[in-house]
Structures are given as structure tokens and as C-alpha cells.
ROZA-434378 format. One record per residue (C-alpha): residue in one letter; x, y, z. Coordinates in steps of 0.02 Angstrom, whole numbers, plus 50000, padded with zeros to 5 digits. Layout:
aXYZ/...
This chain:
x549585584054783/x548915579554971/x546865571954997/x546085588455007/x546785597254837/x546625580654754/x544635580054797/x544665600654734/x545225593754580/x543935579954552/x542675592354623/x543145603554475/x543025586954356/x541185586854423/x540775602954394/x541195600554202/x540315583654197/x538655594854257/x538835608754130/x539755622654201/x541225618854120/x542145634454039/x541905639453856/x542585627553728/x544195634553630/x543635626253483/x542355634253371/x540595623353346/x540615613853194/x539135616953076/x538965596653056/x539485584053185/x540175570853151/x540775574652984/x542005562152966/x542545546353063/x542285544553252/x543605534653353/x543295525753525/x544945524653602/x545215510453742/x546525509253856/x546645490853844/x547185479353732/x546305471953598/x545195454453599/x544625444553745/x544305456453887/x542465464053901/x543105481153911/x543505478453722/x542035468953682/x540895481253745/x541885497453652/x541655485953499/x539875481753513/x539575500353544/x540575507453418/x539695495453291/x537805501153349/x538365520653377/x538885517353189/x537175515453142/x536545529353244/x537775539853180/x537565537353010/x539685537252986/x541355526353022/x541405522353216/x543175514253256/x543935507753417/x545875509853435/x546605500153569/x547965511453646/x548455500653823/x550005504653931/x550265516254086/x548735509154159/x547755517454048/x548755531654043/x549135530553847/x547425530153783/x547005545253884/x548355556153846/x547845551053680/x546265557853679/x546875574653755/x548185577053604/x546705575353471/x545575592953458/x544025595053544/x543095591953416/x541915577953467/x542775564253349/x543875555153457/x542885548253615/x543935539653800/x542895522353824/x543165526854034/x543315515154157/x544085516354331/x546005519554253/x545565538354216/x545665543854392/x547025529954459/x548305532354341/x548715548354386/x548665545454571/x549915533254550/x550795545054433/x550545563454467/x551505571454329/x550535563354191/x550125577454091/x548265577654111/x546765580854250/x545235570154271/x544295588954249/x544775588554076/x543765575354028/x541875573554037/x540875558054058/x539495559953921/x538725540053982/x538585524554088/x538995509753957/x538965494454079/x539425487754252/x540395471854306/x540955462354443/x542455453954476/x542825434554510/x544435428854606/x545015416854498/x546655402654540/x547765390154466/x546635371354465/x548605364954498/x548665374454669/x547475361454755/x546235377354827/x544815370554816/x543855385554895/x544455403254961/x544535397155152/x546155386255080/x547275403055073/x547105407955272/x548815406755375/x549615402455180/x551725403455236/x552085413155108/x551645426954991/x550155427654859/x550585434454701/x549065440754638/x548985449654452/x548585468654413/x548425481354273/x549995491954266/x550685498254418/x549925508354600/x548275507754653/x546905499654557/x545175490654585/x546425475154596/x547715482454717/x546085487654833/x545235468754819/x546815461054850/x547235470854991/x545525467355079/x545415449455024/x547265446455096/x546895455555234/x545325445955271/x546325429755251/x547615438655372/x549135432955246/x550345443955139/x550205447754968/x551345454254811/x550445462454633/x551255456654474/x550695467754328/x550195463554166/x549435474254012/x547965468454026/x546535454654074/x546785441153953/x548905441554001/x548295442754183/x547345426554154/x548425420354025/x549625421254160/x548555411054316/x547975398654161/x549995394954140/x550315394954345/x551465410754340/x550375418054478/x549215414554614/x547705424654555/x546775437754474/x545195447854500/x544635444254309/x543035452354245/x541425441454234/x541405441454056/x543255436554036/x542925423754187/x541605416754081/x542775414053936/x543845401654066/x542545391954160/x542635377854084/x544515376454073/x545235364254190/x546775374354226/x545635387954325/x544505387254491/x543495403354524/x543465403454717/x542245418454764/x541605434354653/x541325453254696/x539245453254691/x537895457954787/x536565450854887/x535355456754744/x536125453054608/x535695438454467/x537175427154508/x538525422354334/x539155409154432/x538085396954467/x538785386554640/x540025400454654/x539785410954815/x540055427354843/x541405435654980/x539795446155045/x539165427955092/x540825420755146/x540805436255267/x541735450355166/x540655463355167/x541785475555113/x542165467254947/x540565470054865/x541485480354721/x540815483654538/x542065491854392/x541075504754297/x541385506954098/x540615522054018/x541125535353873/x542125553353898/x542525565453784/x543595581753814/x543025593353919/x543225609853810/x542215599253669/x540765614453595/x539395613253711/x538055608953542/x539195595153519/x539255585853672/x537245589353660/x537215578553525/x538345564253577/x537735563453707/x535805561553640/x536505548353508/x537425538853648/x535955539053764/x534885531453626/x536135519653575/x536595512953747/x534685509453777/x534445501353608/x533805481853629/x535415478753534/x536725486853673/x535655477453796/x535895460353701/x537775463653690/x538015467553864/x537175450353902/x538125442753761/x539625448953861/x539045445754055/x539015463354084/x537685471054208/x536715485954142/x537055503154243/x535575505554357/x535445525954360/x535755539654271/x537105547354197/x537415559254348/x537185541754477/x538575536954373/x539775550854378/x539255551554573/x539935534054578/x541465537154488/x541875550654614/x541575535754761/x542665525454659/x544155540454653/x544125542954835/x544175522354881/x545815525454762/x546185541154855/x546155533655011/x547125518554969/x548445527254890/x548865536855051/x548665521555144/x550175515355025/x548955503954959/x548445496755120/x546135489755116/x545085501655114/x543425502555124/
């Protein structure tokens, strides 16, 4: 599928995410939920924010709900699994996608996957992160100036294969540094900095919150992070690229819940009420704290806006063969 069909189809993705969406082919239920409501996350389980943040959601929504709120942890196929997992369930409102960035890359890197973005539905913004760059203590970089004219290549860790938010910083950071780079993949964060922790690779763009589970190890330097000018700083003494003169790697990941597109109309209504209150609760805000994540400045159609931007940085990288992009 070239650019242009590719931006129909998330086009078409957009116009279910405002409404206009097609009649569901599953009949309203007269109660929802009435029975237990699973968050499924494309990640693995323990350590990474992603699951700490579908865990401290589930637990709250829970208590909004009034029933059993599970998370499943379905990684693989960068994030391909725990999607196509949620399509094979019915519409019916009980099985939820915790969303990140994966929905839309995986199946740019992967066309025939057996689902579109248009037939899911972003129903809320959950949180927002950055990303530090973060490097084997045993390398001797002491700060991110220390990789320009390296003689070699830098093996820097992904999730899964193709394009991804770390494919994209890696290719502008390298390219900044004007060296060469190579992406190992791993299943997830916590192997990707499992994997820098044991000197296997060079780096990885970890989350804040999983950063912040390694700062005080000795094996790990973080050299730079992904924030903005005007953002409260989690790295105290720890610049960001914007002020070592990468402007174009100001980047945030965006996590946030879908739900199938064809889900009953009075259905979504009412996740998505329960969702908004639960997400604005003082106990979702504490969490996200608890886990360094940044709360989602906008609304729910801001974020599905951004998402879009985020597809077509992925777009455009993709038919770049993963060459920067801004």
C-alpha cells in the first residue's frame, strides 16, 4: 500500500474515532459490563511503564466499574499479538487494546497482518512519556558528544522489528552524530535494558519510568533524554538533545485505551464516560507520578490528532527505509 492509500486508511481510522463509524454488528447489551473486562497489552509483563500504567488503570477502572478489570500481557510482533487479539474477541465492550504507538507501526512494517488501524477506536489519552538514551557505564561515554566519528557501528536496541519510535530516534540521533547504526530487537523494555545493563548493546531509548528504575545502577549512564524546553525535567543534571542542539528529537510516546471499532455505539458511550472519570481521578494522577509518566495535555480528539502525527513520522520513515525523519 503506497503514502497516499495508507493516509486514506488512517483517515478512515479517524473518522471512526469521531463517531461516524458504521453501525455495530453486534446487538447493544442491556447491561455493560456484565462480566469481567480485560485490558490487553502488547508488552510484556513487570517493569516497563506501559504495564504499570495498564495495571494501575485496570485496578481504579475496577472500582469505577463496579466488576473484575484484568490486564493480559499478550507481547510479540511488535505489538502485533495483543491487537489481533483484541480483534478476535466480539465487540462487545469487554476486552479493551491499552494503545500505544505499535498499533499503527506494526502493520507498516507488516502489511498483511490481518487488521486496519480503522478498526479500532481510541476511547482515551492514559499518559505521555519521554524517552532517555541510555549506555553501558563500561563503554567509557561519559556524555553523548563521545559517540561522533565512533569507527564502527552502534547497536542500539528496539521493540520487534521495522519502524518504531526507536528506529526514528536512532536514526536522527546517529545521523546527528554523523556515524552508522544497527537495531537489535528485543520483546520488550526491561530485555532492551536488561540487555545494555549486561553490555550486549550500545543503547536503548528506555522510557522515563523504566530509566528511573536504573539510575542508580552503576552499569548504566543516561547521556541525553527526548524532552522539551517546557517540560519539568526527570533527570536532574541530565540534558536534553533539544539543548545539545537536536531539535528534531523532541519526541513523546503516547499510551491511551482502544476498543473495536464496531463496539454498540451506547457502549463505547459508557466506557468511555467511566474511563474519562477514571483517568482524571487524583488516584490515576498519583500513579502516573508514581510511574514518571507525564499527564496528556488535551483532549481526547488532541490525542487521536497526535496519534495520526505520530503514523505519518512512521509513514514517512518507512518509505525512507527507515532513514530520520522529522
Amino acid at each position: 500500500m503506497n503514502l497516499l492509500n495508507r493516509l486514506k486508511s488512517i483517515t478512515a481510522a479517524l473518522a471512526c474515532l469521531g463517531g461516524l463509524c458504521a453501525a455495530s454488528s453486534v446487538p447493544a447489551q442491556e447491561v455493560w459490563p456484565n462480566r469481567t473486562v480485560r485490558i490487553v497489552v502488547p508488552f510484556p509483563a513487570g517493569g516497563a511503564s506501559t504495564d504499570g500504567m495498564a495495571r494501575a488503570f485496570a485496578q481504579e477502572l475496577a472500582k469505577e466499574l463496579k466488576t473484575s478489570v484484568i490486564v493480559e500481557n499478550r507481547p510479540g510482533g511488535g505489538t502485533s499479538v495483543g491487537t489481533l487479539a483484541v480483534k478476535m474477541q466480539p465487540a462487545d465492550g469487554h476486552t479493551l487494546l491499552f494503545q500505544s504507538d505499535g498499533l499503527f507501526n506494526a502493520k507498516l512494517t507488516t502489511p498483511q497482518l490481518a487488521y486496519e488501524p480503522s478498526e479500532f477506536e481510541i476511547i482515551s489519552p492514559l499518559a505521555q512519556t519521554n524517552y532517555a538514551f541510555i549506555v553501558p557505564a563500561n563503554r567509557g561515554w561519559e556524555q553523548l558528544e563521545n559517540l561522533r566519528g565512533l569507527d564502527r557501528e552502534l547497536d542500539v536496541g528496539t521493540l520487534g522489528i521495522g519502524v518504531s519510535s526507536y528506529s526514528i530516534l536512532a536514526a536522527r540521533m546517529t545521523k546527528h552524530l554523523q556515524i552508522k547504526h544497527r537495531m537489535v530487537p528485543y520483546k520488550g523494555g526491561v530485555d532492551g535494558v536488561k540487555a545494555v545493563m549486561a553490555g550486549e548493546i550500545d543503547g536503548y531509548f528506555a522510557t522515563v519510568g523504566l530509566t528511573q528504575t536504573v539510575m542508580s545502577s552503576s552499569k548504566v549512564r543516561v547521556l541525553a533524554y527526548t524532552g522539551s524546553p517546557d517540560r519539568t525535567s526527570f533527570f536532574p543534571g541530565v540534558k536534553t538533545f533539544y539543548e545539545l542542539g537536536m531539535t528534531d528529537m523532541v519526541f513523546n510516546s503516547y499510551y491511551g485505551l482502544a476498543v473495536r471499532a464496531d463496539t454498540p455505539d451506547k457502549i463505547k458511550s459508557a466506557l468511555a464516560g467511566a474511563v474519562h472519570k477514571v483517568v482524571d481521578s487524583d488516584a490515576m494522577k498519583a500513579a502516573r507520578q508514581r510511574l514518571h509518566l507525564e499527564d496528556y495535555r488535551g483532549s481526547t480528539e488532541d490525542y487521536r490528532r497526535d496519534v495520526v502525527r505520530m503514523f505519518k513520522q512512521y509513514e514517512a520513515a518507512a518509505s525512507d527505509g527507515g532513514k530520520a525523519t522529522q
